[in-house]
PyMOL Python script that loads the backbone (N, CA, C, O; Angstrom):
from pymol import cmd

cmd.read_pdbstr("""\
ATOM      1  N   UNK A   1     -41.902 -32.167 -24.975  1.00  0.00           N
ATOM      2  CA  UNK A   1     -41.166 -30.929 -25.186  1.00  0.00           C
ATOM      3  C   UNK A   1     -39.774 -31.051 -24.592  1.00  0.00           C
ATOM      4  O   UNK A   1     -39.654 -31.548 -23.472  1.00  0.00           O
ATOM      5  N   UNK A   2     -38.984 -30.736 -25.096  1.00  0.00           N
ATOM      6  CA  UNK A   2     -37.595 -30.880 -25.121  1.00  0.00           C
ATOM      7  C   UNK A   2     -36.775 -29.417 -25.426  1.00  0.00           C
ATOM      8  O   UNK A   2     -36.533 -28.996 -26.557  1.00  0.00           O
ATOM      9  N   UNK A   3     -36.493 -28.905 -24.458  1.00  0.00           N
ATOM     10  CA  UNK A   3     -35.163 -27.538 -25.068  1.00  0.00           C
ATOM     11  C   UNK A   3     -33.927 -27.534 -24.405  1.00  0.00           C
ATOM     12  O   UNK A   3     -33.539 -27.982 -23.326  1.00  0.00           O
ATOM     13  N   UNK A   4     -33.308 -26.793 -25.508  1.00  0.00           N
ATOM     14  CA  UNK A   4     -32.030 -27.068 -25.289  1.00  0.00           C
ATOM     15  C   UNK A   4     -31.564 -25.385 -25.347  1.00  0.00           C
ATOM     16  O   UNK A   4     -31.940 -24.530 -26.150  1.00  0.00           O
ATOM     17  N   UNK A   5     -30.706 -25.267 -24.309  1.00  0.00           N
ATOM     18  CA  UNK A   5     -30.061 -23.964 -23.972  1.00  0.00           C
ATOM     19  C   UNK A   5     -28.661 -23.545 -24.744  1.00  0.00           C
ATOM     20  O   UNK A   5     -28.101 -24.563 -25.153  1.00  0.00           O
ATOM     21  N   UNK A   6     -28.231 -22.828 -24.932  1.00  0.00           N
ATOM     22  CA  UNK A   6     -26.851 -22.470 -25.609  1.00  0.00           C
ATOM     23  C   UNK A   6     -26.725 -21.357 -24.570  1.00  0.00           C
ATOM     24  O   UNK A   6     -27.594 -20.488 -24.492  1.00  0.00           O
ATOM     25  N   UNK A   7     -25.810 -21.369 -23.888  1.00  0.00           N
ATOM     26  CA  UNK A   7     -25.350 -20.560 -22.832  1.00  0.00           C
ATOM     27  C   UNK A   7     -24.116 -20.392 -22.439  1.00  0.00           C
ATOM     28  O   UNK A   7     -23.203 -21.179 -22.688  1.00  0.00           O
ATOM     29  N   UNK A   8     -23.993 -19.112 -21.651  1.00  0.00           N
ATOM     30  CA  UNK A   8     -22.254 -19.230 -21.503  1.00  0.00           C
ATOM     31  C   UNK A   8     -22.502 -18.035 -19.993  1.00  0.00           C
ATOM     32  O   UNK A   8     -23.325 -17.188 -19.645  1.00  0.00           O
ATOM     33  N   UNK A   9     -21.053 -18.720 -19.400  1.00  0.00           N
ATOM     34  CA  UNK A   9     -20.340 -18.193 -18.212  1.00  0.00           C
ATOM     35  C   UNK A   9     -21.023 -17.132 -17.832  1.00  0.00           C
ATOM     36  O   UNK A   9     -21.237 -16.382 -18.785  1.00  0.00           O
ATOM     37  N   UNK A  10     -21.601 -16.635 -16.484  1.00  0.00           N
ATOM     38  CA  UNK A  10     -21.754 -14.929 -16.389  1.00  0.00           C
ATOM     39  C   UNK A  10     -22.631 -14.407 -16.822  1.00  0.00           C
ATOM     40  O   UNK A  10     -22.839 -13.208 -16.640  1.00  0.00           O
ATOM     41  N   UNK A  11     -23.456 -15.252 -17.583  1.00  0.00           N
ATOM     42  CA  UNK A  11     -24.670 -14.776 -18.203  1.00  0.00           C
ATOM     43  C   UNK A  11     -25.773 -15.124 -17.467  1.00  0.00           C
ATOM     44  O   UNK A  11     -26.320 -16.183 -17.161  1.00  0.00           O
ATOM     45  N   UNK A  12     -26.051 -13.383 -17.161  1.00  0.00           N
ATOM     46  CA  UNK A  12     -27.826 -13.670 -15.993  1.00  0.00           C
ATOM     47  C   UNK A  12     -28.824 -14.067 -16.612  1.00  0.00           C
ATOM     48  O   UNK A  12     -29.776 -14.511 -15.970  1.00  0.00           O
ATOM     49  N   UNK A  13     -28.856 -14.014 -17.918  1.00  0.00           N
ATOM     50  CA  UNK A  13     -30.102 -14.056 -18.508  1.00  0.00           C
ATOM     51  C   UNK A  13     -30.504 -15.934 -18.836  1.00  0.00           C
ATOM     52  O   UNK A  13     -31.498 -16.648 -18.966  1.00  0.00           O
ATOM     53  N   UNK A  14     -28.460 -16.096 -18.853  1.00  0.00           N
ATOM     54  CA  UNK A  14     -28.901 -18.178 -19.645  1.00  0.00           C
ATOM     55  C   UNK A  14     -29.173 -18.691 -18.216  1.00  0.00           C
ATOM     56  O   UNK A  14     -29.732 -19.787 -18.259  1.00  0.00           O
ATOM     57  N   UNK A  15     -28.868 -18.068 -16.481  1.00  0.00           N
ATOM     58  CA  UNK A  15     -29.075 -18.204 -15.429  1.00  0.00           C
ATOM     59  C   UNK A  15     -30.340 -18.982 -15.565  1.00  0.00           C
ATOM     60  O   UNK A  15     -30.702 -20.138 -15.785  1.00  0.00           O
ATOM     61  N   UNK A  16     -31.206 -16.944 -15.163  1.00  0.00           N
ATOM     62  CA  UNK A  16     -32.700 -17.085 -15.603  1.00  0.00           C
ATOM     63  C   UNK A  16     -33.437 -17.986 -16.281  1.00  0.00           C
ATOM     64  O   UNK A  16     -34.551 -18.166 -15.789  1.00  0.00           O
ATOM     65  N   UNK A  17     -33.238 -18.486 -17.055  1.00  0.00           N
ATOM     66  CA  UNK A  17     -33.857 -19.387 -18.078  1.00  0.00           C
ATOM     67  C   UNK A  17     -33.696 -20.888 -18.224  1.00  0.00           C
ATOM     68  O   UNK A  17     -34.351 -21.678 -18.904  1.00  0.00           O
ATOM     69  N   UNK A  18     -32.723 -21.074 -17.464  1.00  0.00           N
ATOM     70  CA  UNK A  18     -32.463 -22.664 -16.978  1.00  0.00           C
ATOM     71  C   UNK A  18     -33.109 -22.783 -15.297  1.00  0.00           C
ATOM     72  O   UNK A  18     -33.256 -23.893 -14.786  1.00  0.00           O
ATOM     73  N   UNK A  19     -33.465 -21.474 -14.533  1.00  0.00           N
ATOM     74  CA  UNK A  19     -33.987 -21.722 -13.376  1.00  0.00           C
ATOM     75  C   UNK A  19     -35.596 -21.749 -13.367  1.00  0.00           C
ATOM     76  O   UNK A  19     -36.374 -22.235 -12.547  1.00  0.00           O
ATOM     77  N   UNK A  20     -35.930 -20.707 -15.168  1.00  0.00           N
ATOM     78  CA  UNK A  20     -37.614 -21.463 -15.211  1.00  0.00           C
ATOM     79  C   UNK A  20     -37.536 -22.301 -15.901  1.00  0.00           C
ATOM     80  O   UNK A  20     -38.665 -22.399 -16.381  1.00  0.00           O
ATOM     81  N   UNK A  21     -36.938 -23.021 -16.308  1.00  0.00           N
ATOM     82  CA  UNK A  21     -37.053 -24.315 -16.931  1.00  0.00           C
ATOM     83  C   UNK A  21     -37.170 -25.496 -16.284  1.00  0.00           C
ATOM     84  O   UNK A  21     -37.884 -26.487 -16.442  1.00  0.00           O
ATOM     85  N   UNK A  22     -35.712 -24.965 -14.973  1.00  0.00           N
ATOM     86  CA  UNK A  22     -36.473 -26.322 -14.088  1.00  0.00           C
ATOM     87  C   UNK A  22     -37.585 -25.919 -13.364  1.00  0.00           C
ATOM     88  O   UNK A  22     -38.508 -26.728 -13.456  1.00  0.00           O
ATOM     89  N   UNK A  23     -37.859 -24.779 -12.554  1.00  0.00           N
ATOM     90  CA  UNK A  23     -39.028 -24.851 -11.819  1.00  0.00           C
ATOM     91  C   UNK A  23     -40.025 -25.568 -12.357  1.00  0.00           C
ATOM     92  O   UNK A  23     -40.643 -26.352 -11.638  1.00  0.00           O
ATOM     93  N   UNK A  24     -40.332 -25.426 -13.649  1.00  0.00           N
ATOM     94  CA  UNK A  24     -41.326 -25.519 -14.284  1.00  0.00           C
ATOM     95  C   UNK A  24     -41.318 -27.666 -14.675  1.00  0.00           C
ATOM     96  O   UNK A  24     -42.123 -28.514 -15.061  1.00  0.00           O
ATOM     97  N   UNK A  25     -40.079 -27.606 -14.309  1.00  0.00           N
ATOM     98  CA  UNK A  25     -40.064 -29.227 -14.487  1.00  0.00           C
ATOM     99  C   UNK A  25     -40.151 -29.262 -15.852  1.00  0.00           C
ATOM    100  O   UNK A  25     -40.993 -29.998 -16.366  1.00  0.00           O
ATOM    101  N   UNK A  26     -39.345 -28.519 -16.602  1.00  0.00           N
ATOM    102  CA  UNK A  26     -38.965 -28.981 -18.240  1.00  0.00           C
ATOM    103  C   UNK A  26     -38.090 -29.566 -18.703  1.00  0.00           C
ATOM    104  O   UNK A  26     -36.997 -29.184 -18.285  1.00  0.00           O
ATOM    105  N   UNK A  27     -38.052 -30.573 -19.605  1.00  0.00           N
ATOM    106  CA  UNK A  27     -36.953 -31.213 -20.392  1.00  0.00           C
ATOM    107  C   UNK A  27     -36.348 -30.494 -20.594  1.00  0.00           C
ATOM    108  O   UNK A  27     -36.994 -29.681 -21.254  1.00  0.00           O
ATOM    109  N   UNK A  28     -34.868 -29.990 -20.393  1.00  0.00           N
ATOM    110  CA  UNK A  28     -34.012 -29.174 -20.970  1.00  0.00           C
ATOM    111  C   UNK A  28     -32.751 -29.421 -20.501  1.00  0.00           C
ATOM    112  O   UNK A  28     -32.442 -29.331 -19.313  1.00  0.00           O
ATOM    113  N   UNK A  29     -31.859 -29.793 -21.570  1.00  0.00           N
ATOM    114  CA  UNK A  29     -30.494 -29.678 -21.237  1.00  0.00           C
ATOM    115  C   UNK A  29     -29.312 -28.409 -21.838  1.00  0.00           C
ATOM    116  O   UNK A  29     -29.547 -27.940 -22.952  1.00  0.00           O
ATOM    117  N   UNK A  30     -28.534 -28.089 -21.352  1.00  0.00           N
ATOM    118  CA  UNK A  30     -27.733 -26.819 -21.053  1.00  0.00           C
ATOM    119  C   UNK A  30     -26.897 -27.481 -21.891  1.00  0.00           C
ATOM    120  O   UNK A  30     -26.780 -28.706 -21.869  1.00  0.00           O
ATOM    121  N   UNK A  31     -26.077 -26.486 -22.916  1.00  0.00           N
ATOM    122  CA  UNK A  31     -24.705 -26.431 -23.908  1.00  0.00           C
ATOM    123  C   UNK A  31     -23.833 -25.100 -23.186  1.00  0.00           C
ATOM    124  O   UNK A  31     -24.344 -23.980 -23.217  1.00  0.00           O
ATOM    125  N   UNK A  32     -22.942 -25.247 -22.758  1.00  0.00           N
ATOM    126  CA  UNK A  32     -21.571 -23.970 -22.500  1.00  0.00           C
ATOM    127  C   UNK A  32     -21.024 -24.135 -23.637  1.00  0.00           C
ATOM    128  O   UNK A  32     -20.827 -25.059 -24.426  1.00  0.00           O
ATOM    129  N   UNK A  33     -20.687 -22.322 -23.503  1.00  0.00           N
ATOM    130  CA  UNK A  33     -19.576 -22.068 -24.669  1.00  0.00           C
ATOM    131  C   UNK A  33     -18.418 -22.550 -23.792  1.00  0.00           C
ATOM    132  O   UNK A  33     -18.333 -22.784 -22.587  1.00  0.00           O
ATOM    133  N   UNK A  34     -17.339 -22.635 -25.069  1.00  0.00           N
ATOM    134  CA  UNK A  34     -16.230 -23.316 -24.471  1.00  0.00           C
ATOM    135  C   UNK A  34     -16.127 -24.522 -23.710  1.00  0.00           C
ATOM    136  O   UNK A  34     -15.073 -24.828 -23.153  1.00  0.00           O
ATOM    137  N   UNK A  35     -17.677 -25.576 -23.623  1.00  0.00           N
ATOM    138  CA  UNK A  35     -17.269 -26.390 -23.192  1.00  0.00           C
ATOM    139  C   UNK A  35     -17.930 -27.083 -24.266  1.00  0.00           C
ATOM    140  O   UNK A  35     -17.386 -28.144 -24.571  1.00  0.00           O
ATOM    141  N   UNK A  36     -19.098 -26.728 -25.010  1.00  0.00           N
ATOM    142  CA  UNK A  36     -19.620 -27.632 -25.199  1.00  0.00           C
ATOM    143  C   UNK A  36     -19.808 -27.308 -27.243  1.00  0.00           C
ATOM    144  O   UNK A  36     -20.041 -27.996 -28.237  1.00  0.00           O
ATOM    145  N   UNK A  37     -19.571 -26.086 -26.977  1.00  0.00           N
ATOM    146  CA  UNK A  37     -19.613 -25.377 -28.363  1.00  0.00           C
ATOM    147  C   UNK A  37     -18.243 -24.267 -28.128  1.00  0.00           C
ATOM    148  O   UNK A  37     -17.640 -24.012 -27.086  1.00  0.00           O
ATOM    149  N   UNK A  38     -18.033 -23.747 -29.502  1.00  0.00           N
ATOM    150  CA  UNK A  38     -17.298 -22.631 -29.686  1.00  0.00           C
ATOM    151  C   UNK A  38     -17.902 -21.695 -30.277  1.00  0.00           C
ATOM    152  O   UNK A  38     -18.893 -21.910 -30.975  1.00  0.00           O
ATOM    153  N   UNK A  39     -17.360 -20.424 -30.073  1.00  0.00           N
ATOM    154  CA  UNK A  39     -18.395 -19.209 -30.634  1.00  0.00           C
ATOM    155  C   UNK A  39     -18.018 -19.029 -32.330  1.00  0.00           C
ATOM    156  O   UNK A  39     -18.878 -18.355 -32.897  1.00  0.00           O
ATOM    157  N   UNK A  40     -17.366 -19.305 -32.861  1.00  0.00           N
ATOM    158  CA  UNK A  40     -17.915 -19.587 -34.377  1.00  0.00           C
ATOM    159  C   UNK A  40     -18.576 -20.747 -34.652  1.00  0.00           C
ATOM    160  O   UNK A  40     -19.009 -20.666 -35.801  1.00  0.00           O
ATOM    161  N   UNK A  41     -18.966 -22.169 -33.959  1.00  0.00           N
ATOM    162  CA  UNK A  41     -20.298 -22.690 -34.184  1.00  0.00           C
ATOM    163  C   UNK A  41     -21.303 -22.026 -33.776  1.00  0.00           C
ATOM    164  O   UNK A  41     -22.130 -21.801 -34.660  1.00  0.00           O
ATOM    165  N   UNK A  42     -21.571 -21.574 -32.627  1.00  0.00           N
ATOM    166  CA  UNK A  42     -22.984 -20.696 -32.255  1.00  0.00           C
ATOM    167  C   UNK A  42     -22.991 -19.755 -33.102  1.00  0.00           C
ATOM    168  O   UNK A  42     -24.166 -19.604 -33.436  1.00  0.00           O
ATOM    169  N   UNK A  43     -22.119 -18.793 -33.819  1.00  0.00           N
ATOM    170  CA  UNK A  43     -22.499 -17.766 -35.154  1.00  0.00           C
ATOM    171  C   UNK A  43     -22.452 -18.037 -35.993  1.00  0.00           C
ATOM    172  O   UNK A  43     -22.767 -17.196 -36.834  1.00  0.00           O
ATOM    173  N   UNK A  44     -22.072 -19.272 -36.431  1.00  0.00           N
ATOM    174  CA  UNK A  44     -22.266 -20.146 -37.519  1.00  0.00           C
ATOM    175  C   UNK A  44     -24.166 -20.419 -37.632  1.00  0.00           C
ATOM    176  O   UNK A  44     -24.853 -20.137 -38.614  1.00  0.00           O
ATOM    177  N   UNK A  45     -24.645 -21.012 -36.361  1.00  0.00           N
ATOM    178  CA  UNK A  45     -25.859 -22.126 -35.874  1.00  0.00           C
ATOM    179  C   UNK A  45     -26.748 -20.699 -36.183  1.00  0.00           C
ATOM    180  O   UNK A  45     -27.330 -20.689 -37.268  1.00  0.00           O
ATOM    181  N   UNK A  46     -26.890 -19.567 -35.366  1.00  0.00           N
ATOM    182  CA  UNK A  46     -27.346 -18.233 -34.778  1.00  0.00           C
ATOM    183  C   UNK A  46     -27.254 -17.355 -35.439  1.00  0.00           C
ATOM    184  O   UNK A  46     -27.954 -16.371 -35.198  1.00  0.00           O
ATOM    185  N   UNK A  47     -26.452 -17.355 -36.420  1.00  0.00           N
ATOM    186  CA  UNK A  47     -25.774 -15.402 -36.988  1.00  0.00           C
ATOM    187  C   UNK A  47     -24.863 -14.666 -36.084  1.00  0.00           C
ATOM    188  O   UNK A  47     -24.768 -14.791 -34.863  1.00  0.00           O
ATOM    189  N   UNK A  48     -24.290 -13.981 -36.773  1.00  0.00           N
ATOM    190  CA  UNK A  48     -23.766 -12.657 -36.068  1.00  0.00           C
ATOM    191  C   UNK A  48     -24.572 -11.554 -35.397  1.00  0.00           C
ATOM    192  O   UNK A  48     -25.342 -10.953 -36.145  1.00  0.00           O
ATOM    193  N   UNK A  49     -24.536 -11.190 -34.155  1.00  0.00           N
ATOM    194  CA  UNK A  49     -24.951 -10.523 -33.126  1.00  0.00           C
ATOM    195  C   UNK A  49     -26.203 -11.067 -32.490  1.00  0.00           C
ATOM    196  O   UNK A  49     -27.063 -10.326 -32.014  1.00  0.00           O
ATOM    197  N   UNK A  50     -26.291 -12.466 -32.494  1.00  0.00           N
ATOM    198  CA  UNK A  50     -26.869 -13.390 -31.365  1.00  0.00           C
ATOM    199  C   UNK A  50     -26.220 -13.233 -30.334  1.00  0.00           C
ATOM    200  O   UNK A  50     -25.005 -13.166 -30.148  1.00  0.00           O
ATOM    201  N   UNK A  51     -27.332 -13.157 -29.457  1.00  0.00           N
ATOM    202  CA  UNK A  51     -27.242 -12.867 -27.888  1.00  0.00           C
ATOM    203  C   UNK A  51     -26.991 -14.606 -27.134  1.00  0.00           C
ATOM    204  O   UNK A  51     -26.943 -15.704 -27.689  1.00  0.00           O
ATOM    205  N   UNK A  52     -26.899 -14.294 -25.974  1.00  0.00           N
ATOM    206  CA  UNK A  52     -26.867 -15.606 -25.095  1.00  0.00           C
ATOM    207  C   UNK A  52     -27.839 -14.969 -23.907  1.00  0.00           C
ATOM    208  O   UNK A  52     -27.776 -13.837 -23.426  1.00  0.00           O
ATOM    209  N   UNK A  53     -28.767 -16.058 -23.579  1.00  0.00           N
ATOM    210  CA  UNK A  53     -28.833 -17.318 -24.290  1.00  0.00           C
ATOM    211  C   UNK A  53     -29.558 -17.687 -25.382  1.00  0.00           C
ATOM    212  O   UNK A  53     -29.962 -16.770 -26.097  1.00  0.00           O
ATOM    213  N   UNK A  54     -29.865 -19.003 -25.738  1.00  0.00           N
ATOM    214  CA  UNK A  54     -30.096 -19.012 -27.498  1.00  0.00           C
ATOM    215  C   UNK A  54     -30.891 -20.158 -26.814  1.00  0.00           C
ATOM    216  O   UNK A  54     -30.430 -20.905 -25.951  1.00  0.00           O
ATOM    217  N   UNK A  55     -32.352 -20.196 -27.404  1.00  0.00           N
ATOM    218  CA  UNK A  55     -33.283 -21.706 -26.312  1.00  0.00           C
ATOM    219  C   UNK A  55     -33.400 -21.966 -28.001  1.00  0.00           C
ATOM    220  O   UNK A  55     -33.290 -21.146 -28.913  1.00  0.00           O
ATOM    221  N   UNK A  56     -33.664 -23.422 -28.049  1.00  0.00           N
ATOM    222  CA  UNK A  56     -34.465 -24.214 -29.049  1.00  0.00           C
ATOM    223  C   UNK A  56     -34.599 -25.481 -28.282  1.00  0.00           C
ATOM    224  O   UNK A  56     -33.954 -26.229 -27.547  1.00  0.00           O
ATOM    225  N   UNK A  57     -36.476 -25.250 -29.167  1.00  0.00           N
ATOM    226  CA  UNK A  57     -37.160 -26.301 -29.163  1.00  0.00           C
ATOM    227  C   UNK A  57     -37.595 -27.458 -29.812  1.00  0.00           C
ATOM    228  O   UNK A  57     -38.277 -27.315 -30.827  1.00  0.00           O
ATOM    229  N   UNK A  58     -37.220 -29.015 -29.256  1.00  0.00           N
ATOM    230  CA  UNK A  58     -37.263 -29.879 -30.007  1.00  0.00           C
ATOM    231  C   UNK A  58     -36.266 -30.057 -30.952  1.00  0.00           C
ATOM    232  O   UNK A  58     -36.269 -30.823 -31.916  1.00  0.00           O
ATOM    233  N   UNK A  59     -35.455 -29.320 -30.606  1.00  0.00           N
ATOM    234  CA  UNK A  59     -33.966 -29.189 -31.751  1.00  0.00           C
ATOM    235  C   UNK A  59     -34.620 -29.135 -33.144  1.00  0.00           C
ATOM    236  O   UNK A  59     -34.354 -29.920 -34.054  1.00  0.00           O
ATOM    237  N   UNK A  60     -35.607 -28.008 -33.221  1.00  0.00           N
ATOM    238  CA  UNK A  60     -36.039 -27.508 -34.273  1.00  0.00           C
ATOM    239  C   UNK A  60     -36.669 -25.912 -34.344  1.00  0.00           C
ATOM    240  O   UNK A  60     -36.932 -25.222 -35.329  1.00  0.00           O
ATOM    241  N   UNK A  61     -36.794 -25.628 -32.908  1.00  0.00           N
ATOM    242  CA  UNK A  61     -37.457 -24.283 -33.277  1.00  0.00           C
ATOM    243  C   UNK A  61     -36.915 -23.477 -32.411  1.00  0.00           C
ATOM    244  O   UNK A  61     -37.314 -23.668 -31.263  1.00  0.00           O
ATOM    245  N   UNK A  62     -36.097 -22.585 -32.552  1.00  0.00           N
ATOM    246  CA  UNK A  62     -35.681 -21.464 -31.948  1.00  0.00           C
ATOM    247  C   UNK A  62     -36.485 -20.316 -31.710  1.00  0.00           C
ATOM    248  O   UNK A  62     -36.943 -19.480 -32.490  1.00  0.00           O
ATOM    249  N   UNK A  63     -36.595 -20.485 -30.046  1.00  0.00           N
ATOM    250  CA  UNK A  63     -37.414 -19.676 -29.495  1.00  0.00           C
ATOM    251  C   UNK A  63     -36.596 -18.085 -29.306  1.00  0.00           C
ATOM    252  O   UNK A  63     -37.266 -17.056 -29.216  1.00  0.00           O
ATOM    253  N   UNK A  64     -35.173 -18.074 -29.266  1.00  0.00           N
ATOM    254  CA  UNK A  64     -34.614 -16.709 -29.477  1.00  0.00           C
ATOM    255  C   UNK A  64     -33.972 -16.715 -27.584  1.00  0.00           C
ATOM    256  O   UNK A  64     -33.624 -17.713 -26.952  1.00  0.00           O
ATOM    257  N   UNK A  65     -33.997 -15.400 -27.136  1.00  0.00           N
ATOM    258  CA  UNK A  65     -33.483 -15.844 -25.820  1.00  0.00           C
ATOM    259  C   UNK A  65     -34.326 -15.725 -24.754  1.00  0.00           C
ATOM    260  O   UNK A  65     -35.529 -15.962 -24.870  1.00  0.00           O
ATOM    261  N   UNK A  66     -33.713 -15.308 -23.504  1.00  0.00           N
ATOM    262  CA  UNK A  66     -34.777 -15.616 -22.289  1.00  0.00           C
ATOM    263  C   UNK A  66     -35.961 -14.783 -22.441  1.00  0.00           C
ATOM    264  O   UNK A  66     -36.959 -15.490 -22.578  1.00  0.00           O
ATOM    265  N   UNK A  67     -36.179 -13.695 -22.465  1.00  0.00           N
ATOM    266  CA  UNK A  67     -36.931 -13.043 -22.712  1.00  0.00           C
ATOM    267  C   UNK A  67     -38.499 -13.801 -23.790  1.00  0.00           C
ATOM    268  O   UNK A  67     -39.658 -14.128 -23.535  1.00  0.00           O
ATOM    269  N   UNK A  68     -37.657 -13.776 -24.940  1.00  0.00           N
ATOM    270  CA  UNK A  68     -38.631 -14.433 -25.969  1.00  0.00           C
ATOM    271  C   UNK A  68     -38.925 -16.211 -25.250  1.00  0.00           C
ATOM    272  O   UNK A  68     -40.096 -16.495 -25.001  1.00  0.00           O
ATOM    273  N   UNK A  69     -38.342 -16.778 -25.100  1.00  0.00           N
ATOM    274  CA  UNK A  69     -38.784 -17.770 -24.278  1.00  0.00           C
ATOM    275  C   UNK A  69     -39.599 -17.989 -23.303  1.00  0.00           C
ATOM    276  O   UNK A  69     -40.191 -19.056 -23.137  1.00  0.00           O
ATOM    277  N   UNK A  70     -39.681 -17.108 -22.661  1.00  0.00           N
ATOM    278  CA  UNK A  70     -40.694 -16.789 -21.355  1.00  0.00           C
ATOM    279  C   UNK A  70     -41.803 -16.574 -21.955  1.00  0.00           C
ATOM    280  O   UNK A  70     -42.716 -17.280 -21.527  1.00  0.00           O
ATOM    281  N   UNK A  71     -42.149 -15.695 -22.993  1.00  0.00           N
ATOM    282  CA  UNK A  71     -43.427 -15.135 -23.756  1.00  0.00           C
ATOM    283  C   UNK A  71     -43.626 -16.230 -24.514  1.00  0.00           C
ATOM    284  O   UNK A  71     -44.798 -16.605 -24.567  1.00  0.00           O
ATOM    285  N   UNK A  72     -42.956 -16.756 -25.022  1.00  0.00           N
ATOM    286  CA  UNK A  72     -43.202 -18.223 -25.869  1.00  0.00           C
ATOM    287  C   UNK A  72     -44.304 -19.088 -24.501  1.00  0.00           C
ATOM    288  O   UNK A  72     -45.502 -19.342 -24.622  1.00  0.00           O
ATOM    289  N   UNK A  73     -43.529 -19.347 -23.430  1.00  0.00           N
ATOM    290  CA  UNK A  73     -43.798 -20.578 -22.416  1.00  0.00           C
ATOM    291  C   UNK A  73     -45.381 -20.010 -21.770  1.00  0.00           C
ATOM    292  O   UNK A  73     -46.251 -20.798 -21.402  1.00  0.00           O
ATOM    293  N   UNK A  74     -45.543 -18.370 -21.722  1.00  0.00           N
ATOM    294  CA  UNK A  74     -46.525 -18.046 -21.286  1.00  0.00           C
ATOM    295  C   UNK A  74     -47.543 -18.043 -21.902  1.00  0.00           C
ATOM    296  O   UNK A  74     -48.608 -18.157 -21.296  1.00  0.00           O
ATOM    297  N   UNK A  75     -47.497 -17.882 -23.605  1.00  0.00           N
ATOM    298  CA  UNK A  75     -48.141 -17.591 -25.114  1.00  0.00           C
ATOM    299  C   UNK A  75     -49.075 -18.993 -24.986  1.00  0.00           C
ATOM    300  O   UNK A  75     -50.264 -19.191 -25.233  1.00  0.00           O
ATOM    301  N   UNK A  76     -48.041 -19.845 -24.507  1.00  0.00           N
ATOM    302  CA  UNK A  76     -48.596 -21.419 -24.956  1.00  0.00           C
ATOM    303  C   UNK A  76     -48.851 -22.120 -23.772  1.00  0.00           C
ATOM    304  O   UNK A  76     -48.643 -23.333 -23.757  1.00  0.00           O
ATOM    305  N   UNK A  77     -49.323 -21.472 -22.653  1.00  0.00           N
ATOM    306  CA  UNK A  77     -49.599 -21.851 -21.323  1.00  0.00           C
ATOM    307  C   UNK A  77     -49.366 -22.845 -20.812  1.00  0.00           C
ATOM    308  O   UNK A  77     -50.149 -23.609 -20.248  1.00  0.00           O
ATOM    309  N   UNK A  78     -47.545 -22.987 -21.055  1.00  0.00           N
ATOM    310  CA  UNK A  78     -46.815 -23.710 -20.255  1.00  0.00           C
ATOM    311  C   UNK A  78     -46.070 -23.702 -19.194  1.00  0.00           C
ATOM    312  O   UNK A  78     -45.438 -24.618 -18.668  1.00  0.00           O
ATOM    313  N   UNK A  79     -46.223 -22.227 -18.814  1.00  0.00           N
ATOM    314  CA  UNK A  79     -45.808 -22.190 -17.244  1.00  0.00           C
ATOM    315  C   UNK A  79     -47.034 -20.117 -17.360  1.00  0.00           C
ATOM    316  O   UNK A  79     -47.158 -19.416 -16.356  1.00  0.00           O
TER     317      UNK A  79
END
""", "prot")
cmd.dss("prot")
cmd.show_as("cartoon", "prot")
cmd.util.cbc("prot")
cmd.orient("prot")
């Protein structure tokens, strides 16, 4: 398992979700806006009125953001 974060500056929630990711000792590497993307690729990737943060898994399945990620990780009794 492998996820990948889309996150940006100031945001408690892409915080949150990269701090259960590592607790949990998960593959996951972090994308910043402005560093790593621009926000017409992420609403390009996402749609218009995607939130941050944006998790996908396996660079195929978008779990949606922290919230839905957590219920995903708990759904599938991975943390």
């Amino acid at each position: 398992m492998r996820f990948t974060i889309y996150s940006r500056e100031g945001c408690p929630y892409c915080v949150k979700i990269e701090e259960v990711l590592r607790l949990a000792q998960l593959d996951h590497k972090v994308y910043k806006l402005d560093e790593d993307f621009t926000r017409d690729e992420f609403i390009s990737q996402f749609g218009h009125g995607s939130t941050f943060p944006q998790v996908i898994l396996n660079d195929q399945e978008n779990l949606g953001g922290c919230v839905d990620t957590i219920n995903y990780l708990q759904e599938n009794k991975i943390i």
